[in-house]
N, C-alpha and C positions, 0 to 999 in steps of 0.2 A: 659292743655286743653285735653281735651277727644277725641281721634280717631272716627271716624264710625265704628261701631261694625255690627257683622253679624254674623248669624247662625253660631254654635260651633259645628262642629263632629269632633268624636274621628280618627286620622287614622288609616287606613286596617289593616297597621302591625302591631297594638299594641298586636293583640292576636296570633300573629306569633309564633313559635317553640323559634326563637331565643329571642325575647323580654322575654318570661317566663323564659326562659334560662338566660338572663342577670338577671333580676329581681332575680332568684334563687340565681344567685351565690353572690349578694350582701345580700342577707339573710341569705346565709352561713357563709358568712363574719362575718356576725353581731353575730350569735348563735357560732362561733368559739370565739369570744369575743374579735374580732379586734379592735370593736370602743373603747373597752379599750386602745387602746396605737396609733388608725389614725383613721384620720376624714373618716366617710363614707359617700357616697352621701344618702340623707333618706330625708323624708316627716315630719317637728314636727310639731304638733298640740300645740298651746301657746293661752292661753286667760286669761283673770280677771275670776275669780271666780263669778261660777253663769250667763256665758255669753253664754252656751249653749253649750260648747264646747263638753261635754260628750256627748248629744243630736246628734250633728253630726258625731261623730264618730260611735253613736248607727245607724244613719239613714244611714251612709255608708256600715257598715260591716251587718246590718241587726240583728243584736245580740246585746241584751240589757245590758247595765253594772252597774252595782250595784249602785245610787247615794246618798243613803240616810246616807251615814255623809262624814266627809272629809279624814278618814286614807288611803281611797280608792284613794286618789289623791295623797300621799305622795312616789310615786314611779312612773318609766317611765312604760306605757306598748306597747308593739310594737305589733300591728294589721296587722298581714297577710293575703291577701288578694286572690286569687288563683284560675280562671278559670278552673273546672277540672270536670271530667260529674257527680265523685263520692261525693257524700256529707259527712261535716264532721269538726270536732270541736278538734282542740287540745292544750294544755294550757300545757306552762313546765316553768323553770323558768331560769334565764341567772345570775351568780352570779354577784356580780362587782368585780370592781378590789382588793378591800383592802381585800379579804372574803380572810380566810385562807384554808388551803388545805382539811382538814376538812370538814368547812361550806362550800364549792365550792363543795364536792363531795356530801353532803347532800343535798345540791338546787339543784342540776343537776339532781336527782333520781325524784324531782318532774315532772312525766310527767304524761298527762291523757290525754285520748280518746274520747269524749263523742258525742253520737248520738241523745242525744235531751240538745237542747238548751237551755232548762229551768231548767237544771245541774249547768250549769254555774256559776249562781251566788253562789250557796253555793260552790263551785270548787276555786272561787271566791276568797272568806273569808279565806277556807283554806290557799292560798297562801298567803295571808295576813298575817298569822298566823305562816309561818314555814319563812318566812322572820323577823319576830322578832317586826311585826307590834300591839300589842296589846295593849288593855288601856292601861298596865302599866309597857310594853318594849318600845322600842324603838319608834320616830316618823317619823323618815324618815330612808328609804334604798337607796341603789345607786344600786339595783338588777333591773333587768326587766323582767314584765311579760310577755310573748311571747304568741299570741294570732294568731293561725294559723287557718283558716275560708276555706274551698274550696267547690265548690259546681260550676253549671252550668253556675250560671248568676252573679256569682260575677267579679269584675272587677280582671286586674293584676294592682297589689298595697300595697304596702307596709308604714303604718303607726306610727308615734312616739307617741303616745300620754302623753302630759305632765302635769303636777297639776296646778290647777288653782292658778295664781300671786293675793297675796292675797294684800289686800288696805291697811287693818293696824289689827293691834292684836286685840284679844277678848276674853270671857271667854272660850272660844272650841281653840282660836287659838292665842297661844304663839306670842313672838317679836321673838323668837329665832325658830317659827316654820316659821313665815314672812320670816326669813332671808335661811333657808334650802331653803326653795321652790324657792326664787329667785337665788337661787347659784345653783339650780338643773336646773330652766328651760335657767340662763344665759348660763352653761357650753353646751346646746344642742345649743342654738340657737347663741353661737361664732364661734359654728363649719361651718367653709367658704363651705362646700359640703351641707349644710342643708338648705332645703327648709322649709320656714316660712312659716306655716299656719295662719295669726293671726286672730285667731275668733273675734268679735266685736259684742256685743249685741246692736239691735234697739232700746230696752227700757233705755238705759242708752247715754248721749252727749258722741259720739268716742272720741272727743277733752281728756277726764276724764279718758279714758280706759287707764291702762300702758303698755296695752301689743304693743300699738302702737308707744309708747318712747322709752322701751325694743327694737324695731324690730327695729326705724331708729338709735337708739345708735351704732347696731351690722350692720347695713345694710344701712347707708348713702342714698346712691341711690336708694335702695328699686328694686335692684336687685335680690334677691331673695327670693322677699317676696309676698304673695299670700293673698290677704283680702276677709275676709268670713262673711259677714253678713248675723245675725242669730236673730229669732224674728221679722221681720218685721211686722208681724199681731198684733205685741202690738201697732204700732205707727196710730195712727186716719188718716183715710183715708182723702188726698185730703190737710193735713194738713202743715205747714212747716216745724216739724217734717220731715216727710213723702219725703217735697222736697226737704230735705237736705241728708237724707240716701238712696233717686235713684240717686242724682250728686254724694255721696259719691263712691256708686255701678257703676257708670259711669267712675271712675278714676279722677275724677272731682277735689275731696276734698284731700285726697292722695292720690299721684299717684303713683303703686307699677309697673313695666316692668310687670310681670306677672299679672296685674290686678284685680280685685274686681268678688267677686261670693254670690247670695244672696242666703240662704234656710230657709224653715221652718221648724221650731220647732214642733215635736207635743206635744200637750195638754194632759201630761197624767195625768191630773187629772179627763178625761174623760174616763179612763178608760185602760189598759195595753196596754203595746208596742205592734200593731201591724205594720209590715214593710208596708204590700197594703193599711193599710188605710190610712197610714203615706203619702203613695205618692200620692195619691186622693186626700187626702187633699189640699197639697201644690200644685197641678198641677191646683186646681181649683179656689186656693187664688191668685194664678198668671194671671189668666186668667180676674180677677175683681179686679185689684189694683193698685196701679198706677206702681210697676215694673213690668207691662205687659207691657211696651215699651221695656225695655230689650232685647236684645238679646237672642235668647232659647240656648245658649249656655252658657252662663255667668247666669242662676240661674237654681233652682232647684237642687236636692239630685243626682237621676239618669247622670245628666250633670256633675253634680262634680267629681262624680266620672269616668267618663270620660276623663276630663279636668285634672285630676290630676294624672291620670295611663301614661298621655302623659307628663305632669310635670318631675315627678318623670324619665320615659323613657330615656324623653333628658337631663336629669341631670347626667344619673346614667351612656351614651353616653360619655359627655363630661367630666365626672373628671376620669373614670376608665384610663385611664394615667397616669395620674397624682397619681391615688391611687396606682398602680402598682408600681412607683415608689421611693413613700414614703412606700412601705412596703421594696420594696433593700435598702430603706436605714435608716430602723427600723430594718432592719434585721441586715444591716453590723454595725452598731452601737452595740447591744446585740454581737453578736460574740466578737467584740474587747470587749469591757465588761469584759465579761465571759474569754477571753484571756486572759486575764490583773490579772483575778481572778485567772489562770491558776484549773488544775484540781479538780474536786472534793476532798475534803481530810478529810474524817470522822474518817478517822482507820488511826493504827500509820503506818503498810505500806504504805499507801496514803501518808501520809505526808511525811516518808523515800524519796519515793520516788518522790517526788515535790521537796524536800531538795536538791538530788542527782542532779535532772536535774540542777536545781537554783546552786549548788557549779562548777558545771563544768562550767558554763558561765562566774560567778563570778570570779573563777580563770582565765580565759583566759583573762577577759578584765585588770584583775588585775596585769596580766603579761605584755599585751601589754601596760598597763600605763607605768610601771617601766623600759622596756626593751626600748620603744620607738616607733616604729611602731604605726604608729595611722591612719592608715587605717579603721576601724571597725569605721560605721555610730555612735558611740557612742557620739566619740569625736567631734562629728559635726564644728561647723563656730571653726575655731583658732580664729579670732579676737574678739570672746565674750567674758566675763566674766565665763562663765561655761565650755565651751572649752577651754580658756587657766586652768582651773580648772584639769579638768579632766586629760591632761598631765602632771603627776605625776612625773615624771624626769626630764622634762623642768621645773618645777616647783622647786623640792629640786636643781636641778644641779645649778637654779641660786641663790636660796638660800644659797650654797657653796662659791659660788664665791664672793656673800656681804658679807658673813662669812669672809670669809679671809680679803677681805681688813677690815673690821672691825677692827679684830685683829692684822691689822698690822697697822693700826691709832691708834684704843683707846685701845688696848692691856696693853698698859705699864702704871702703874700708875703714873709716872711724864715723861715730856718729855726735852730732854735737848737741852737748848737753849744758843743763841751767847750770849744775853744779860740779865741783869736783868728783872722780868716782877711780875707781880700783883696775876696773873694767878697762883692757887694752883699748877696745873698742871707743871706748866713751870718751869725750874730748869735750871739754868747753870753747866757748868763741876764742876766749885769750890764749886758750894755749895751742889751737890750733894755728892761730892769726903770729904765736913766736914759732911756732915750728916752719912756718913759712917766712918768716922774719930770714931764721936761719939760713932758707936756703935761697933766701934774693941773697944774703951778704954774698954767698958762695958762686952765685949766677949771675955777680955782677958785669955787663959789658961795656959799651960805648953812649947808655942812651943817661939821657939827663940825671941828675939828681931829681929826687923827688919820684923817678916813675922806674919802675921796676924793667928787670929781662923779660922782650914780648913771649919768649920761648916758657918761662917758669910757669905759668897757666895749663902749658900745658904739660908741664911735669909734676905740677899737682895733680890736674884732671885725673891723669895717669895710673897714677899713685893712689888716689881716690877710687878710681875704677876698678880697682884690680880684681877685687870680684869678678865681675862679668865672666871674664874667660873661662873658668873652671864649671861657673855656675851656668854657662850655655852651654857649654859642652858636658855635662852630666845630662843636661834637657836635651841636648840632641840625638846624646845616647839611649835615654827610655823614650821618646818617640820610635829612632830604629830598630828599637827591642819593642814594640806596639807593632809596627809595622811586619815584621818578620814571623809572628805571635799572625798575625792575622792570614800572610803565606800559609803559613802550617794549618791553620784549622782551614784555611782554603780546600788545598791539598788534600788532608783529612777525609772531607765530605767530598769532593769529587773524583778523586782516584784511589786505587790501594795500596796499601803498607808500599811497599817495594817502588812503585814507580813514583811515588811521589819521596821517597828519599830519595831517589835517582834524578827528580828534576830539581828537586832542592840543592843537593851536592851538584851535581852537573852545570847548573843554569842558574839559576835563581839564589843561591848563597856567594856566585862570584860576582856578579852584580849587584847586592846589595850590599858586600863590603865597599863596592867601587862606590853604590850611593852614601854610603859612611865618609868614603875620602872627603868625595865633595862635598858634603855637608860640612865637614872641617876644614875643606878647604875654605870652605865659603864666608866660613865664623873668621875663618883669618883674617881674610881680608875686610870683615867690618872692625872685625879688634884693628885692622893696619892703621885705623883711622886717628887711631888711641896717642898713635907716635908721632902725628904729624900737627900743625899748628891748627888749633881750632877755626873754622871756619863755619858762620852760619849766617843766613838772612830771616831767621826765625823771630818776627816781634818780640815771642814770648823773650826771647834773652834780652831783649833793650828793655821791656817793662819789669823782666826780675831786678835785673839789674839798677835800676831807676829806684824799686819799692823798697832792694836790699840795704843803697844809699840812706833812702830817706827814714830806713826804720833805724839804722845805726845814726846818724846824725839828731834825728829824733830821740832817742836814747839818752844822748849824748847833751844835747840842750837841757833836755828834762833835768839829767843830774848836776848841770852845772846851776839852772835854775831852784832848782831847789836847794840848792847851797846857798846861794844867794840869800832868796827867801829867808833863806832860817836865818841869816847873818844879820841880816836886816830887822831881825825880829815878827817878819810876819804882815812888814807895813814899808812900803814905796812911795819914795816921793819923788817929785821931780830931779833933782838934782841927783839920783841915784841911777837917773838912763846913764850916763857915761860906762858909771859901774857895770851896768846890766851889760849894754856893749860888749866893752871888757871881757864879760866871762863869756858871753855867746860866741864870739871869734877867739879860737885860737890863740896865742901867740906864736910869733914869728920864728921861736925859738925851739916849736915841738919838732917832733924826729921825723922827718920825712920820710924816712925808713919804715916807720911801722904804717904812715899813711896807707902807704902804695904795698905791703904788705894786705892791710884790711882788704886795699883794691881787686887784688888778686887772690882774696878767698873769697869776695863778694863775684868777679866774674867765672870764677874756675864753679861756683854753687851755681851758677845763674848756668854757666854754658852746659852743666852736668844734668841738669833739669831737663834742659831741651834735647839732650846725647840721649838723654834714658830713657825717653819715650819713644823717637826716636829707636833706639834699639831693641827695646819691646818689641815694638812693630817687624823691625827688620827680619829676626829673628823666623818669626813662621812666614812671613811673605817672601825673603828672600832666599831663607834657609831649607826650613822644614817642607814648606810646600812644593820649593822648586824643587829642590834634589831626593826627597825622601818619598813625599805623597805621588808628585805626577810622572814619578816614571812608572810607578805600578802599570799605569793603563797602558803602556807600551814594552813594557821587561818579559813579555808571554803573553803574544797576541799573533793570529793565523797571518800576521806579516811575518813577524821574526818566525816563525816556522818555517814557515816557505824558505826564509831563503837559510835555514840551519843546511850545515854541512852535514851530509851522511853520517860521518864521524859523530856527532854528537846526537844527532838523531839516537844512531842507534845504541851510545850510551847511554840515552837517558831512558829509551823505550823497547830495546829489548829485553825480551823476558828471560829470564833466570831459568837455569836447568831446573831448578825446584819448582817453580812458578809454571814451567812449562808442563813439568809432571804432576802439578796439582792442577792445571786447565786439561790435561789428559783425564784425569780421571772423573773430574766432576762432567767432564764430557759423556763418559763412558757411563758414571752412575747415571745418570741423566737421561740416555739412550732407553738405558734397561727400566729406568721408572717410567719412561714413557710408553713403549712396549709393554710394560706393566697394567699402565695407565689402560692401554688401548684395550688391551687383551683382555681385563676385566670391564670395561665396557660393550664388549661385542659380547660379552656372557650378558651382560644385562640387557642388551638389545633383543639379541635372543629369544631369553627368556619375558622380556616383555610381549614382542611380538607374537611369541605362542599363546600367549592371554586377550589378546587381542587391543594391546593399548600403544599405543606410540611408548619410549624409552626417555624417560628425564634424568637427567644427573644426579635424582634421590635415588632413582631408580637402582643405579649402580648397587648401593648401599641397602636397599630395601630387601630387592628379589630374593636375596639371600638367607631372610629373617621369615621372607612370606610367604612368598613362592614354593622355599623349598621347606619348608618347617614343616616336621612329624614329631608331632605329639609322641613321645615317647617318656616312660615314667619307670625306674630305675630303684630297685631296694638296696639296700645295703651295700651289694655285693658288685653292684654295677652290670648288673644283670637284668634283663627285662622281664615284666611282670605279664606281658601281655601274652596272650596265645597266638603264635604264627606259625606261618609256613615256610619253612627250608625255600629259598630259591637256590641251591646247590643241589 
């Protein structure tokens, strides 16, 4: 339902110091090339094609704009607006964002001055023309024509103007020119700071028009949107036409918060744009039609433009806050960026010298993996997966420690058991003691009866051992996969994507296959050990050895003893020592063969005991530590920098054409949010110091809510309820 409406005046302040002053710096904003990368508060003008939209923006700015085809619409142009006593016309052009550095400094050269308005439209053309708008270049730009107007009676006002939303293709206009224009005028009017102008032609059902679906798709509520209807001396006086677009103009039919505003079209097919007779006219078709019930604030040219310098005011009031502070955080955003990219680096000193800072970090954290210390943010949560990652000696140290029991479980390739079993693995004493039986017969050479090949020991051992090899070389390989695993998350958190695959490929993955070699190489040569004749000075093998004797001998009495025993019934007498004798020794007649058999499964256990621990040991002392852990600290270190060959330098640390164009640009954004930065600050300095207070960093954010805040209270229609005075 429609509010009571009532006389529209502009208020007092709007041509105040400060208001021109706000209004400026948000056009500076815009010509610095902010709304490339944040929403600005701005005015867009949005309509269907052919709904007069061009019309009103000629009847506001008073300057005529070219309309006689459509490439003239295939780009935004922003109308500034400028109460100032000197008159005067100037036209430059605003590159977009994707323009290269190039094409940005060649559109920015476009500027002109001109002192008679009927320049323009050939001024016009040309811009058309170095924008790359021609028959048979390009059909759409994302450049804007900046159209700066100042003179005595002009309003403060700043305008978007956008291409007409076309209905459907034709032989002048493409499906794919349909779809530019709608993704040009969608990407202005998503923007939540943007005030919707939606023009609406009389001669055509509003229900038909899209630019009113466009507007509640992006604006539900119809919070920010502003309806302009345009043409009403097409529609038959008195008719229901007629009573449908004054309840439309009423807020009646949609209803937008900022409400409905009617103007007329001039007729120039009666003859050239003139601005005075433009406004006679409409002031006299108002006066005899039926939107003469209207409120004189809500139609007519001169009113709109009134109506919309106060629009735009308390817009540009209420988000400069909020835009201040999406530029600190466009800004802190680009900085980490550009951080992360770390310096410039075109020349091979650049890049030296990016290497040199990157190896000293690298080595430190490299150090503090291995040594232990894990204090540095690097390591962050212990309970994650990438933190227990990164702790590179907690890591191998427990990998040591399954190492060993490994090897002290599945080390030996049979294990010996009480009883008989199924199990390849499982062996009893006896059958171990004939498998080796077997292979003294086979291994027999020149040494005595009785005492076995010195060599067969250690072709048990061997044999015995064979484990190890497979089973240290799987532990040396998830140590180098630890190791490598800790590179990367290095890399990770000290440099970005790109350069640190460049130092990994480059540098850092050919040397730790080379720490792979030698790590196998190194395992070799303790397995070499495996082939040659046992050799030790270790007690430990003369005391196994000794306890292995005397627990088999021992064995060995007991059961011949207790056969005895039982033979005897349980009862000894003297005349039974002979006996006892007798079974305690031998006879002279057993097989010397399996003696010397037992001998050499008792020394090959006994020498395997002392080899096993032993090679525990070996393994991270002489393997993992030496060739895997301690070249870290020297594999990328500000020595080996220094003395890298150019060649590799600038494989590993020059930047990428793409890399290069993404440090161009965050450069560029970066510029403009500061410039942003500054320029909304010198507004808050300003306006502080005309209050008489020094300027704080709230300040920025403030002035704009306090300072410049006018209570202003608004019905229905978006119209003001208050009584004022015309400053026009």
């Amino acid at each position: 339902m429609a509010a009571g409406l009532t006389d529209f005046e502009p208020l007092q302040s709007l041509s105040s110091a400060n208001q021109i002053e706000l209004l400026d710096v948000v056009d500076k904003l815009r010509a610095q090339g902010l709304s490339d990368f944040t929403a600005l508060p701005q005015l867009i003008v949005c309509g269907d094609q052919s709904s007069g939209k061009s019309s009103v923006l000629q009847a506001i700015s008073g300057l005529s704009f070219p309309r006689k085809d459509n490439l003239c619409t295939r780009f935004a142009t922003e109308v500034i607006l400028r109460r100032v006593s000197a008159k005067g016309i100037s036209v430059s052009i605003v590159p977009g964002h994707d323009r290269s550095a190039t094409d940005r400094e060649r559109l920015s050269n476009f500027r002109f001055s001109l002192l008679n308005a009927s320049d323009f439209a050939s001024l016009f053309e040309k811009a058309k023309v170095i924008m790359g708008l021609t028959e048979h270049g390009s059909a759409f730009s994302k450049d804007i024509l900046r159209v700066e107007i100042s003179g005595p009676s002009q309003p403060q006002l700043t305008i978007v103007d956008l291409p007409g939303l076309i209905h459907s293709e034709s032989k002048s206009q493409t499906a794919h020119d349909v779809d530019l224009v709608t993704v040009l005028v969608k990407s202005y009017m998503n923007n939540p700071r943007s005030i919707i102008l939606a023009v609406v032609s009389a001669k055509n059902d509003f229900a038909n028009q899209i630019v009113l679906k466009r507007a509640r798709e992006v604006d539900p509520e119809g919070l920010r949107t502003l309806g302009i209807i345009t043409k009403p001396d097409t529609l038959l006086g008195g008719s229901e036409s007629e009573a449908v677009f004054v309840s439309l103009a009423r807020n009646e039919q949609v209803e937008f918060k900022l409400g409905w505003h009617v103007v007329k079209n001039q007729d120039l097919g009666r003859g050239e744009f003139d601005p005075d007779k433009r406004d006679r006219e409409e002031v006299e078709y108002f006066e005899i039609s039926s939107f003469n019930a209207l409120p004189a604030g809500s139609k007519g040219v001169s009113r709109l433009r009134q109506r919309l310098s106060k629009v735009l005011f308390n817009q540009i009031r209420r988000q400069l806050p909020n835009l201040i502070e999406d530029i600190e955080q466009g800004s802190a955003s680009c900085e980490a960026a550009l951080e992360k990219l770390g310096p410039a680096r075109a020349t091979i000193e650049e890049q030296r010298t990016l290497l040199l800072d990157l190896s000293e970090a690298f080595q430190n954290l490299c150090r503090d993996a291995i040594k232990g210390p894990y204090d540095d943010p690097f390591f962050g949560d212990i309970l994650t997966p990438a933190g227990k990652e990164k702790r590179l000696r907690a890591v191998v140290r427990n990998m040591q420690i399954d190492f060993a029991e490994i090897i002290r479980t599945q080390g030996s390739r049979w294990e010996i058991v009480e009883q008989p079993s199924s199990d390849e693995r499982c062996r009893t004493r006896a059958e171990a003691v004939e498998q080796i039986l077997k292979l003294l017969k086979h291994s027999r050479g020149r040494e005595l009866p009785g005492l076995p090949n010195p060599l067969l020991v250690t072709e048990v051992f061997r044999e015995y051992s064979d484990p190890w090899s497979h089973l240290a070389r799987d532990h040396i390989q998830e140590v180098w996969k630890a190791v490598k695993i800790l590179l990367e998350r290095v890399l990770d958190y000290l440099a970005e994507p790109v350069l640190g695959d460049a130092l990994l490929r480059v540098w850092l993955d050919p040397l730790m296959d080379e720490c792979l070699r030698n790590a196998r190489a190194k395992l070799d040569e303790l397995l070499a050990v495996r082939e040659k004749h046992p050799i030790t000075t270790n007690d430990y093998f003369r005391d196994t050895v000794y306890k292995m004797r005397l627990k088999r001998h021992e064995l060995s009495f007991t059961q011949r003893l207790s056969a005895l025993f039982n033979k005897f019934g349980g009862e000894l007498r003297t005349e039974d020592i002979p006996a006892i004798i007798s079974t305690i020794y031998p006879k002279v007649d057993q097989d010397m063969d399996v003696d010397a058999a037992e001998e050499v499964f008792d020394n090959m256990n006994a020498f395997y005991k002392v080899a096993m621990k032993l090679f525990i040991d070996n393994i991270p002392t002489v393997v993992t530590e030496v060739t895997l852990l301690n070249p870290l600290l020297s594999m990328f270190c500000p020595k080996v920098v220094y003395n890298m060959k150019p060649k590799d330098v600038e494989r590993i640390a020059a930047e990428s054409e793409e890399k290069r164009s993404e440090r161009e640009e965050l450069t560029r954004k970066l510029e403009v949010l500061r410039e942003g930065r500054a320029t909304c600050r010198l507004y808050a300095e300003r306006t502080s110091t005309a209050m008489g207070k020094p300027a704080t960093p709230t300040d920025a954010k403030l002035k704009s809510s306090e300072n410049l805040e006018t209570a202003t209270l608004t019905n229905g229609n978006g119209v003001s309820d208050s009584s004022e005075t015309s400053s026009d």
